[in-house]
Structure formats: structure tokens, C-alpha cells
C-alpha positions as CSV (number, residue, x, y, z in Angstrom):
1,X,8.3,-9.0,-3.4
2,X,4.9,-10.9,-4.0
3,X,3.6,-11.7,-7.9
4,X,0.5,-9.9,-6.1
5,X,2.7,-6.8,-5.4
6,X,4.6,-6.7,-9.0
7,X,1.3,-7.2,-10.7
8,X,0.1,-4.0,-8.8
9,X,2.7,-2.1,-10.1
10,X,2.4,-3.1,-13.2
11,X,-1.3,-2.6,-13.8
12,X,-0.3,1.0,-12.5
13,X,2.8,1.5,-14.7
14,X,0.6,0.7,-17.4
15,X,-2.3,2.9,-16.4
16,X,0.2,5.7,-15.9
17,X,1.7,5.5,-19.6
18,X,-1.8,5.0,-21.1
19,X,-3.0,8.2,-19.3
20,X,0.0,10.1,-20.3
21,X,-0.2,9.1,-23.9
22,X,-3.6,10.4,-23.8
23,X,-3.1,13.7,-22.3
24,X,0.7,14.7,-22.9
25,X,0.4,16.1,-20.1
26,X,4.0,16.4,-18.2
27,X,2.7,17.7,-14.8
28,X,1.1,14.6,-14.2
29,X,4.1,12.6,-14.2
30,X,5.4,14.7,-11.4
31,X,3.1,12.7,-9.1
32,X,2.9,9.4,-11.2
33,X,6.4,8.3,-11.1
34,X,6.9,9.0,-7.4
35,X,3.6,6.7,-6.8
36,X,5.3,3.8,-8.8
37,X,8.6,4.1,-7.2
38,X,6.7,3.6,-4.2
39,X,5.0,0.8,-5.3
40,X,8.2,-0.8,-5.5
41,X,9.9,0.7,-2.6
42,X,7.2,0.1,0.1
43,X,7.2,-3.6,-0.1
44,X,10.6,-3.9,-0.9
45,X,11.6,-2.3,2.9
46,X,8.6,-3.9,4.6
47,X,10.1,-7.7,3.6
48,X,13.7,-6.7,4.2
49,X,12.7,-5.6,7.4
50,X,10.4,-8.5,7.8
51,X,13.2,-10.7,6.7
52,X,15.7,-9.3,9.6
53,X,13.2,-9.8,12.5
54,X,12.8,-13.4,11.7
55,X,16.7,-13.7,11.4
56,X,16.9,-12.1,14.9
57,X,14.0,-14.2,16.3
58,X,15.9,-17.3,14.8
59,X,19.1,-16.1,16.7
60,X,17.3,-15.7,20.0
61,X,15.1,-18.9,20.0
62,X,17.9,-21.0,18.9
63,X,18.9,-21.7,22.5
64,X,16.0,-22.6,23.7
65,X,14.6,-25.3,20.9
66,X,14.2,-28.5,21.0
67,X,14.5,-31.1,18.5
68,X,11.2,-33.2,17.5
69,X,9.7,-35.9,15.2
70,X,6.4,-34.1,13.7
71,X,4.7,-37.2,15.1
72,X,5.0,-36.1,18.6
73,X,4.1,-32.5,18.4
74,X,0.9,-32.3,20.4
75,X,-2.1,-29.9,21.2
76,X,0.0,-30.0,25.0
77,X,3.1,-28.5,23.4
78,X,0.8,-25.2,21.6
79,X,3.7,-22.1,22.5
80,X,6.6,-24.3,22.6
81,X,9.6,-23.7,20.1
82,X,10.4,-26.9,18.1
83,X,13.0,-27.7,15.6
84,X,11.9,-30.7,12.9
85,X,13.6,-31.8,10.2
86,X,11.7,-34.0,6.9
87,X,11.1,-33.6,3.1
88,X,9.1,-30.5,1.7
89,X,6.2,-32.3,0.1
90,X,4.0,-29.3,-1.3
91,X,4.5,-25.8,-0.9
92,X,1.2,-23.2,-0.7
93,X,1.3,-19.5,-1.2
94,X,4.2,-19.0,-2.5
95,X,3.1,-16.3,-4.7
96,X,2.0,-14.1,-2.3
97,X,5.6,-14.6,-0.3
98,X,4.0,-16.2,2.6
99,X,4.5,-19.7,2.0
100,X,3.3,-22.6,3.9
101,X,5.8,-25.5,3.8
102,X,4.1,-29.3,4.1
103,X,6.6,-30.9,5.6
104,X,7.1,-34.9,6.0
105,X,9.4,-37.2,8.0
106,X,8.6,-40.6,8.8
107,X,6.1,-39.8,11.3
108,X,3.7,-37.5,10.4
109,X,3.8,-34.2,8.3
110,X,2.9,-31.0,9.5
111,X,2.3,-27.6,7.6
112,X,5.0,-25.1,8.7
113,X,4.0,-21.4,8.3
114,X,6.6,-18.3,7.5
115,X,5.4,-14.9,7.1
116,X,8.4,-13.6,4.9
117,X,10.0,-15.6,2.5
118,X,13.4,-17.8,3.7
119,X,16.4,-16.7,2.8
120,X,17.4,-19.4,0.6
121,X,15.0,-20.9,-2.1
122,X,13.5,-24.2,-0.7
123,X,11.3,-26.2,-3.3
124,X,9.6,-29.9,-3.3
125,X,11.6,-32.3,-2.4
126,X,14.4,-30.4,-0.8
127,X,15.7,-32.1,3.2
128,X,15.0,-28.8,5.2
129,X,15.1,-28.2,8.6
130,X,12.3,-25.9,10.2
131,X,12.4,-24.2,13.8
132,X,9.5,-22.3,15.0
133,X,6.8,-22.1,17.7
134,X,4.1,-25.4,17.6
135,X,0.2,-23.4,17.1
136,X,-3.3,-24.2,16.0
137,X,-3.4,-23.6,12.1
138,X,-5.8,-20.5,11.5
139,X,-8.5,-22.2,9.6
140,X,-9.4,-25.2,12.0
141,X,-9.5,-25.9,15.4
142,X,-7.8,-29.3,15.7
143,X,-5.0,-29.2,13.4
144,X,-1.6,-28.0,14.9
145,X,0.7,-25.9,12.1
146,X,4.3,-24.5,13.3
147,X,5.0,-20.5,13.0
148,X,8.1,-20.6,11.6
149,X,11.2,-18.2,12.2
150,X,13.4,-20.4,9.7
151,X,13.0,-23.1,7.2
152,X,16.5,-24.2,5.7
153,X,17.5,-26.8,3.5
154,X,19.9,-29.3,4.6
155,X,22.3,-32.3,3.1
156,X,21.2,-35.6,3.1
């Protein structure tokens, strides 16, 4: 779950016990507590099941891959499924459990994009290896990003 979603919950965990402490009232928890159960539940479900249609777009597009230096990803290769390997050399959004990996290798770098969090914790520094499909990032028109299925680190 995102800091964004926990802090939700908790702003409303404490506005249910400040409310309650006010009133006594025990009807009102009858609706309250179900609300923040939900608060938890609903995201919870929405990025496992986030989670498990990257890991079976990952199983399909293995196959069909191919492995590239980030220097020679092109505007010409937009909707292609690439595999790169490099350093993680910043890491962006994070917190809200979309993070955008900056990945280097002696070529270029390239930001790689994953909409759920990867199953194992990648931070700065880590050797990963990303594979997802080459697009233009969102918030320019010339700079390429990868949409990725997968990010994993690797040895050495």
C-alpha cells in the first residue's frame, strides 16, 4: 500500500476515535469500522491484483523480448518489448507505489516506469534488470521511458 493510502486511513482512524470520544455514541461505530477496514482492504486487493497481472504480462512477453543497451532504444522502436540491464541511479515516486526507476548502463540511462510496486525491494545502486515495452514518457514529447512489467535486481 502507498504512504498516500496509510495516511488516508489514518487521518480517518483518527477522525473516527475523535468523533466517538465526543459523542459515545456506539451506533456510529457500526458504520465507522467497516469504512476503515475498507480503507485498508480496497487497496490492499487492487495491488495484489495489480501485482499478478504484471507477473502474467512478464510470463507472456518473456518470449518475445529482446535484449538492449539503453543507448539504442529509439523513437523507431516506441511498442516494442525490450529487456535492459544497468544500475538504479534514482528512484521517484516511490511513496505513492508507482515508482519510476532511472536506470544507467554505459550508454545512456533511461527512466523505467512500473505501475505496481516489484516484487522484491530494488534501491539505489542495486544491478537490476528491467523488461517492458519502449514509450514516450507522459510529460514530454521527445523523451522515450520503458513501461515496465518487471524490474529485478540481479548479481554482479
Amino acid at each position: 500500500m502507498s504512504i498516500l493510502a496509510w495516511l488516508a486511513f489514518f487521518i480517518c482512524a483518527a477522525a473516527v476515535a475523535l468523533h466517538y470520544a465526543s459523542t459515545g455514541d456506539p451506533h456510529f461505530l457500526l458504520y465507522a469500522v467497516p469504512g476503515l477496514i475498507m480503507l485498508l482492504v480496497i487497496p490492499m486487493t487492487l495491488a495484489w491484483m495489480s501485482r499478478r497481472s504484471f507477473e502474467q504480462a512478464h510470463e507472456q512477453s518473456v518470449a518475445k523480448v529482446r535484449a538492449c543497451k539503453i543507448g539504442k532504444i529509439s523513437a523507431a522502436m516506441i511498442g516494442e518489448a525490450v529487456r535492459i540491464s544497468g544500475e538504479v541511479r534514482k528512484i521517484s515516486f516511490g511513496w505513492l507505489n508507482r515508482p519510476h526507476f532511472h536506470i544507467e548502463d554505459a550508454t545512456a540511462q533511461m527512466r523505467v516506469i512500473m505501475f505496481t510496486a516489484p516484487e522484491n525491494k530494488v534501491v539505489i545502486g542495486d544491478k537490476v534488470e528491467a523488461i517492458g515495452v519502449v514509450m514516450k514518457y507522459p510529460l514530454t514529447k521527445t523523451r522515450l521511458a520503458i513501461s515496465a512489467v518487471s524490474v529485478k535486481r540481479i548479481e554482479g
